[in-house]
N, C-alpha and C positions, 0 to 999 in steps of 0.2 A: 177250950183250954189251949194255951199255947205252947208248942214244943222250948221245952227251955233246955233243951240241947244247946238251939242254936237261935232259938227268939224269945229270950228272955221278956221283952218288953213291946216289941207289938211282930206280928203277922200280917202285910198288907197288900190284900190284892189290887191289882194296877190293870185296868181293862183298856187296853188299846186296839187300834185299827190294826189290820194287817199289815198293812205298807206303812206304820210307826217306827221311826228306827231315833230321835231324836227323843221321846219320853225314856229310855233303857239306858239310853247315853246319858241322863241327866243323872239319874237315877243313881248309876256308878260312881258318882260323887259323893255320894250321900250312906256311906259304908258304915253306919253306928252300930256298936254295939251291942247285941241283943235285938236288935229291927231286920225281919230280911222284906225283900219285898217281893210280888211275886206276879209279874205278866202274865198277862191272858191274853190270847188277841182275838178278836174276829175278822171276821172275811169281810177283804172289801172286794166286791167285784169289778166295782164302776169305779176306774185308777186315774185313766189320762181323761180327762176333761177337754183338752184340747182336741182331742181325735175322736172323741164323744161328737164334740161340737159339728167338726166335720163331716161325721159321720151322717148326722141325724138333722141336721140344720136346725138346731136350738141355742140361743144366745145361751154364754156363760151363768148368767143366775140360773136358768131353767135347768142346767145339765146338774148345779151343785145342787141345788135344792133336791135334785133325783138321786140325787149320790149321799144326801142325809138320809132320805126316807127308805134307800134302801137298808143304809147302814145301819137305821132301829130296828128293822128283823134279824140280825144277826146279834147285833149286842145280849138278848139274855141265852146264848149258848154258849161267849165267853163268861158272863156271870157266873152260872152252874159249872163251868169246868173249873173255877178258879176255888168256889164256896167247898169243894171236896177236899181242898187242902186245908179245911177247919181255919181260914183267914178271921182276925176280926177287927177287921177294917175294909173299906172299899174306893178305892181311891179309883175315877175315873180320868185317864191318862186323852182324852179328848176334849174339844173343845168348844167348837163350832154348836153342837147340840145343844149346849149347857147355854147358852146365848139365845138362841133360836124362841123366837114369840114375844122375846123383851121379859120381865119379870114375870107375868102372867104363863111364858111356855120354859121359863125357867122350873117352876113348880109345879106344874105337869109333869115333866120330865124327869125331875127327881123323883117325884113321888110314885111314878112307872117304876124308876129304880129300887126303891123303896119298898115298894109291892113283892120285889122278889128277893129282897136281901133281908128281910124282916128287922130284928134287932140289931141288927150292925150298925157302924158308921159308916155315914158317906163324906166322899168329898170331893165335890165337881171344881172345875174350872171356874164358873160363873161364882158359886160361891166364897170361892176359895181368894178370889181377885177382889171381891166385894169387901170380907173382911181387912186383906191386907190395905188395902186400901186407908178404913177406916181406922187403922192401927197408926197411921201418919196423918191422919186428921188430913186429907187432901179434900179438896173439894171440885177444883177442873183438873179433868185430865187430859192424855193425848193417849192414842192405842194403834200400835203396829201388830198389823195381822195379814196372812199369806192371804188370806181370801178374794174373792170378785167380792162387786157392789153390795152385793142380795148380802153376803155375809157381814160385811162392814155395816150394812144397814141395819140389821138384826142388833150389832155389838153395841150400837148406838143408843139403838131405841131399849138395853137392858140396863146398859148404863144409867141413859134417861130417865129412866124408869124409879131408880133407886137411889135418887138424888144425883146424882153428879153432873156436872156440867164435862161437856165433849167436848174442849177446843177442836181438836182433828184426829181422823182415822187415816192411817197410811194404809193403805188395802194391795201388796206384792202382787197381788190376783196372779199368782203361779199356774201353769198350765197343767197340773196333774198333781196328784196323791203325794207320792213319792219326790216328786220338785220340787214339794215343801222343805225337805233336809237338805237339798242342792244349793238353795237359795245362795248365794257369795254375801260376805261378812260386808263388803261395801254396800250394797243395796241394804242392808241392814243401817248400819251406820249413816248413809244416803238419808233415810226413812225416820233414825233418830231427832237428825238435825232438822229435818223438815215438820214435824211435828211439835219438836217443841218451843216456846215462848215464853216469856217473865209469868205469863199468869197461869201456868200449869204448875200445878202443886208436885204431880207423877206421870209416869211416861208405864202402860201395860202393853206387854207385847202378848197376843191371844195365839193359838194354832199353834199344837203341843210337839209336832213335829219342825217347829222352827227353834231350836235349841239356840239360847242366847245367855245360857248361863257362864258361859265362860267371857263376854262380852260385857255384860249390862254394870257387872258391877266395878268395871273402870269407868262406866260413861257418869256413875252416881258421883262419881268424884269428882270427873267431868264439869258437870251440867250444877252438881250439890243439888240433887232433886232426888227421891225414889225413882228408881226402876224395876219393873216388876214382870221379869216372866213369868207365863203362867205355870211352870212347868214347880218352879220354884215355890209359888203362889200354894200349891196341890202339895206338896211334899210338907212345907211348913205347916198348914191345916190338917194333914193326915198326923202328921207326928205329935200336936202338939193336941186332935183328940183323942190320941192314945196316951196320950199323959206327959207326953216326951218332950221335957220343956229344955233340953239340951242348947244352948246358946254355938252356931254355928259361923265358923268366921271363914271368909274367901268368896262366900258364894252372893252377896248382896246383905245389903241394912236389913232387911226383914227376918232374917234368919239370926244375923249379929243382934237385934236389939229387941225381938219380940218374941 
């Protein structure tokens, strides 16, 4: 049942990492009516990657890949803290996970989620990019993600997976958790230009703590192509399975037109 005090129309809980400070920031855009939405975070232990790396003498994919598989023992104690506030929705505020295995550990992973949120909605990254996607009828795209290789290669082979053609991954491979918000709006913009080409339909940018919503949708205008953070991506899919077909303008085409 939902409090209609103050959430007349949906209740959504938003499960992010600890060091997420760009999903809460996007989030604060998105002030509607009757919607609150409501973080959860979990612990990240493993932050700097870089100093991981030095530390331990393990190249960069080996150190991320330790820094996902820790992160899924932590994810269902933000779940459960968040399902106490009678949520009915579950919007997953990560990204990298939701990609991980290509479609095959895309469905795993949901259905991990799923195991513990029973009747609820979900709404991942990986899906959530999938449909918008298909809402503009694209077929090749290009994708900006903070990741190293091992990640870029996962986002590749999910894409791959579900039809779409990859022109190119720009992979920031930031040295830590928290570097992903640091990122400068030139290496962004840097990363736009270099990915995209006449035959890319759309341009996704993945890694939910790389905020772009206040960017991408000058470059739409730019470029006359979708741009599609995923942050945006997750918010438009939570709202619109809770019913909330509200047409929003400022923040990109997918929220303006679909």
């Amino acid at each position: 049942m939902l409090n209609y005090q103050i959430a007349k129309r949906a209740q959504i809980g938003v499960i992010i990492p600890s060091t997420n400070t760009g999903v809460e920031y996007d989030l604060q855009k998105f002030g509607l009516d009757g919607v609150t939405w409501h973080p959860s975070r979990f612990f990240i232990e493993l932050r700097n990657w870089a100093d991981e790396m030095e530390k331990t003498g393990e190249n960069e994919n080996s150190v991320f890949e330790r820094f996902l598989e820790i992160m899924r023992g932590e994810i269902p104690y933000s779940i459960r803290n968040v399902m106490s506030a009678k949520v009915n929705h579950i919007m997953l505020g990560m990204s990298a996970e939701t990609f991980w295995g290509g479609l095959e550990g895309n469905i795993a992973f949901e259905q991990e989620i799923r195991d513990q949120i029973g009747d609820l909605g979900l709404t991942t990254g990986a899906t959530a990019t999938k449909e918008a996607l298909d809402c503009f009828g694209a077929k090749t795209i290009s994708v900006i993600t903070p990741y190293p290789q091992v990640g870029d290669e996962n986002v590749i082979r999910f894409f791959t997976d579900i039809g779409f053609k990859v022109h190119k991954v720009k992979g920031l491979n930031r040295p830590s958790a928290t570097a992903i918000a640091e990122t400068e709006i030139k290496q962004v913009i840097d990363a736009i230009y270099e990915v995209d080409a006449p035959q890319v339909d759309a341009i996704v940018q993945c890694g939910t703590n790389l905020s772009t919503v206040d960017l991408f949708p000058t470059f739409e205008h730019i470029l006359d192509k979708p741009l599609i953070p995923i942050n945006v991506a997750t918010v438009w899919h939570a709202l619109r399975a809770c019913g909330i077909d509200d047409k929003i303008t400022g923040h990109g085409r997918l929220l303006e037109e679909f």
